[in-house]
C-alpha positions in Angstrom: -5.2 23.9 -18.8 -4.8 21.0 -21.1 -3.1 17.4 -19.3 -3.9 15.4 -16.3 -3.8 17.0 -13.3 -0.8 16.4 -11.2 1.0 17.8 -8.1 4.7 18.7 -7.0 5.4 16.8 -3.6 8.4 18.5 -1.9 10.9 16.4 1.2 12.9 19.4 1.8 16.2 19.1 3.7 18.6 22.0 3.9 20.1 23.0 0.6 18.1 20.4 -1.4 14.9 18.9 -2.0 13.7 15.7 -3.4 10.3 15.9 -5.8 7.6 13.7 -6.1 5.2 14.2 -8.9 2.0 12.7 -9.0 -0.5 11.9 -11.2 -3.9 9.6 -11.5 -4.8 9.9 -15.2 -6.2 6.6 -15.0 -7.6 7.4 -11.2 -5.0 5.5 -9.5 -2.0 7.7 -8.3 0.8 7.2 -10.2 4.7 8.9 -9.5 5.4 10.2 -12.6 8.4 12.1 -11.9 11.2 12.6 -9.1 14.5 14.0 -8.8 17.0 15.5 -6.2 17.4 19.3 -6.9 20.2 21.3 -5.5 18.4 24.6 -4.4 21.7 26.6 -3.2 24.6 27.8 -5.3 27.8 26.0 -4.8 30.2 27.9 -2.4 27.3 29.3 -0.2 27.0 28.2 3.5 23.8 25.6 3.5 22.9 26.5 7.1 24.0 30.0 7.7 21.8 30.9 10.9 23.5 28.2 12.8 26.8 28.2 11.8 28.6 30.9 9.5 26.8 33.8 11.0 27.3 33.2 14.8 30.8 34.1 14.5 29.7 37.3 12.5 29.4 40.9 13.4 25.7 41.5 12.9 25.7 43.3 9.7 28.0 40.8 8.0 25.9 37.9 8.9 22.4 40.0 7.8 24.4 40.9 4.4 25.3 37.0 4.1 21.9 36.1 4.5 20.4 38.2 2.3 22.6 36.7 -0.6 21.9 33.0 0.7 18.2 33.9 0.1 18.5 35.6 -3.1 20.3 32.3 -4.5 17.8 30.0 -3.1 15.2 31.6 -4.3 16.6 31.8 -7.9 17.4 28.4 -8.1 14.3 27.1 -6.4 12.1 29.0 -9.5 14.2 27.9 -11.4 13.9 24.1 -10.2 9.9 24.2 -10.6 9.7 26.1 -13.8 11.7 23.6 -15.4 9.5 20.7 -13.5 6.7 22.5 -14.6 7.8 23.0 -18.1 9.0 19.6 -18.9 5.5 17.9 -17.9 3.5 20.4 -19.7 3.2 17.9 -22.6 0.9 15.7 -20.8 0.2 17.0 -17.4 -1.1 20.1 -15.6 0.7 21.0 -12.5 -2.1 22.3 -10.2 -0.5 22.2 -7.0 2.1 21.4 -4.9 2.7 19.6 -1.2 5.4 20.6 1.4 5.8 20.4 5.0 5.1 22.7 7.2 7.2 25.2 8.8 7.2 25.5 12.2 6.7 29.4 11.9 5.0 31.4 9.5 8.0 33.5 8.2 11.6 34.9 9.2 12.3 38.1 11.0 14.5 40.5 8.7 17.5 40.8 10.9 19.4 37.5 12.4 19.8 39.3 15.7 16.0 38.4 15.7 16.6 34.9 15.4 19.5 34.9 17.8 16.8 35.5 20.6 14.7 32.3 20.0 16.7 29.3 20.1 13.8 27.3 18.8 13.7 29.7 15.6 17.3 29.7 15.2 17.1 26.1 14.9 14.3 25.8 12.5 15.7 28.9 10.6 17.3 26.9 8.1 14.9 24.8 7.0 13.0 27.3 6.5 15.2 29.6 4.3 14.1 26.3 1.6 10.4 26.1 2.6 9.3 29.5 2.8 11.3 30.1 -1.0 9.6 26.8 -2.5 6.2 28.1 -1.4 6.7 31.4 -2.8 8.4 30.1 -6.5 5.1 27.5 -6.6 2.9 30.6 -6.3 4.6 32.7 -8.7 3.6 29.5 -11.2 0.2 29.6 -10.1 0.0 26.6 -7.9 -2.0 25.9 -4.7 0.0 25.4 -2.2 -0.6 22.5 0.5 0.8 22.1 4.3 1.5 19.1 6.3 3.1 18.9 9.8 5.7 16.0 9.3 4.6 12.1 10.2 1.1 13.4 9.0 0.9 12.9 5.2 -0.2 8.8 5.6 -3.4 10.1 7.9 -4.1 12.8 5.5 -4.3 10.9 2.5 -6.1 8.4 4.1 -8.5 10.9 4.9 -9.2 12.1 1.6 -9.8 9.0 -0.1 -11.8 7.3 2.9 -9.8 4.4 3.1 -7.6 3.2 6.1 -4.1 3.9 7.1 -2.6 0.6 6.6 -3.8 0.7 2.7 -2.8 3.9 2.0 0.7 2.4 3.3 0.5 -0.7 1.3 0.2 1.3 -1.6 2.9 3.8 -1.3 5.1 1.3 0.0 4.6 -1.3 -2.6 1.4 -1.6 -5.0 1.8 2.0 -6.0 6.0 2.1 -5.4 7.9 3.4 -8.7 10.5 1.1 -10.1 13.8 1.5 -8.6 15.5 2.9 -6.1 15.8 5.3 -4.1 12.1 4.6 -2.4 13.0 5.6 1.4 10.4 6.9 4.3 10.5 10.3 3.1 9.0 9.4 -0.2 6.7 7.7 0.4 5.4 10.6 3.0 5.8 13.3 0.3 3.8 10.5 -2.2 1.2 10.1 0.4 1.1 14.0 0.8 1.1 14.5 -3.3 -2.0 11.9 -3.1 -3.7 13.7 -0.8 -3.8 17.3 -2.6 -4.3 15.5 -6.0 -7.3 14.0 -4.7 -9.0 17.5 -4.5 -7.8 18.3 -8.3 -8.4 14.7 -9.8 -11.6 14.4 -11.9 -13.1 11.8 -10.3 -12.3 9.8 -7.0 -8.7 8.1 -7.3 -8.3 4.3 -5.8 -5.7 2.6 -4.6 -7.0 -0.9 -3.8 -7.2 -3.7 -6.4 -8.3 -3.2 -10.0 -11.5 -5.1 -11.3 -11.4 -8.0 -12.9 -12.0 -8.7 -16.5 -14.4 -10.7 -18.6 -13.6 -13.7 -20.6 -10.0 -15.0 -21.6 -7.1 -12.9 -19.8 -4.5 -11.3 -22.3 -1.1 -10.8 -21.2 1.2 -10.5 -23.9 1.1 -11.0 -27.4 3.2 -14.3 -27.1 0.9 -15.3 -24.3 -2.2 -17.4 -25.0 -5.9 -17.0 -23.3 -5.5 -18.8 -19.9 -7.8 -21.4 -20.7 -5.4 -22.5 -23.4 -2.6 -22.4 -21.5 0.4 -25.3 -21.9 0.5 -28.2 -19.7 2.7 -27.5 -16.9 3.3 -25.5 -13.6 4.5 -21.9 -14.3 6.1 -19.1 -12.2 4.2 -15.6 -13.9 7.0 -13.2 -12.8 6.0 -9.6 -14.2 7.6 -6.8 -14.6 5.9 -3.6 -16.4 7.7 -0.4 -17.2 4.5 1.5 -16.4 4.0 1.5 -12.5 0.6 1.5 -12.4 -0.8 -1.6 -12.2 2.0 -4.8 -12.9 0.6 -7.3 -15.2 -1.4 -10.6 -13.6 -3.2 -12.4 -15.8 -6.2 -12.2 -13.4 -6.5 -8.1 -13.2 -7.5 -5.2 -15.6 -4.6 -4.2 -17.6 -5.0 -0.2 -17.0 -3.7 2.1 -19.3 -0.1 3.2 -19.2 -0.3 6.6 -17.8 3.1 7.4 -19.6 1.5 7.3 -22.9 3.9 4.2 -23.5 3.4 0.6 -24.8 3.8 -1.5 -21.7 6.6 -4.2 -21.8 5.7 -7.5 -20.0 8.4 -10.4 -19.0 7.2 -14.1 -18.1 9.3 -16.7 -16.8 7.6 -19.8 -16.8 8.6 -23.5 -15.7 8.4 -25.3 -19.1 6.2 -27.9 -20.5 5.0 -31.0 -18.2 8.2 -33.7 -17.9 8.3 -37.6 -16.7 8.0 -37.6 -13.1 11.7 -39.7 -13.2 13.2 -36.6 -14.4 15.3 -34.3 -12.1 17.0 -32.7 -14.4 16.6 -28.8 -13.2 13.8 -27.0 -14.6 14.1 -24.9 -18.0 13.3 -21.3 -17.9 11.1 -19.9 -20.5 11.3 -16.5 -21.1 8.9 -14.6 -23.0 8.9 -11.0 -23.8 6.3 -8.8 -25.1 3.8 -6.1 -25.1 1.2 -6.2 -23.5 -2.5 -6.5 -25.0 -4.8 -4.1 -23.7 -8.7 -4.8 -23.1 
């Protein structure tokens, strides 16, 4: 299978998912991809073992279950094909990361889940989970559990670093650009970190890059530092690719996007007469970035 390897990480909630895919092709994990899927058709009750069905005579409620499963589990396949399908160009989906269910399937009839209050409640989560896990199979993908709260530790574990950098980074080194970015994905990034680690081809990092040799090259309106202009400046620097922003001081990695990374300084101007409070000019410079 041709592309870098990369993995599906699922937050489920009940009737929708977000996905986090995730990638290393430079070895450092990169989200590639995300999106909030609808994984119900509209019109159909979202949690039908708690609500719709109690007031049910049993073989109305089984009958409305059984069509609540059949559409979740034709639009969850349909959901990950077209995830799978759309990054085929440049990735291989290997795997994918979910939570785990608190039981390992559903009885067949919802009198069954009537008798167990604590499976009635987890019973519609679990109408999403157990269908993701069986449409990622159906595509070929390994298929990766973690009890909730657990996915920092677990990708800690796998890279042999500590919990507070695995944090860092999924909070803000490795963070994608923009919003949303809340607890839950960053958990499902730390979880799609953690099974990538076992398909990457070679070990990923997430602390610093190394640094680089000689002159640092920014962008192509930049000059070496050791030709800078007189003057303080404020580097602020925003790149399009989220791997690595741009620093002057670090390795400039490789976009994993396959794009030309776009770099923006805003500097302070030239040295002025210390009598002069006139504010400060901005400078803006735009332009791609140089790679080593």
């Amino acid at each position: 299978m041709k592309g870098a390897p990369c993995v599906v990480s699922v937050a489920d909630h009940t009737g929708w998912v977000h996905l986090v895919c995730v990638a290393a092709p430079g070895l450092v994990p990169v989200v590639i991809a995300r999106r909030r899927v609808t994984l119900i058709d509209p019109g159909l009750p979202r949690q039908p073992y708690e609500h719709e069905s109690t007031a049910m005579r049993e073989d109305e409620a089984n009958a409305l279950i059984a069509q609540v499963r059949r559409s979740i589990a034709a639009r969850t396949s349909d959901a990950l094909t077209r995830v799978v399908t759309e990054l085929a160009g440049s990735y291989a989906v290997l795997g994918l990361a979910i939570r785990k269910p608190p039981f390992a399937d559903l009885p067949e009839t919802v009198a069954a889940v009537w008798k167990s209050y604590r499976l009635q409640c987890a019973a519609n989560g679990m109408l999403y989970q157990l269908a993701i896990c069986r449409a990622a199979r159906q595509l070929g993908l390994d298929v990766h559990m973690c009890r909730r709260g657990e996915e920092t530790s677990w990708a800690a574990e796998q890279l042999g670093v500590t919990l507070r950098e695995v944090e860092e980074f999924v909070s803000r080194a490795g963070r994608p650009a923009g919003p949303p970015w809340t607890q839950e994905h960053r958990r499902a990034y730390a979880a799609g970190i953690a099974v990538l680690a076992a398909h990457a081809r070679g070990r990923l990092e997430i602390g610093r890059p190394s640094r680089r040799k000689g002159p640092e090259r920014c962008c192509s309106s930049a000059r070496p530092r050791d030709r800078e202009p007189r003057g303080t400046s404020r580097r602020i620097c925003q790149a399009i690719c989220p791997i690595s922003p741009c620093t002057f001081q670090d390795l400039l990695l490789p976009c994993a996007r396959g794009l030309s990374e776009i770099c923006i300084h805003i500097s302070d101007g030239p040295e002025r007469a210390p009598n002069d409070n006139s504010p400060d000019p901005l400078v803006l410079q735009v332009g791609r970035l140089t790679p080593p």
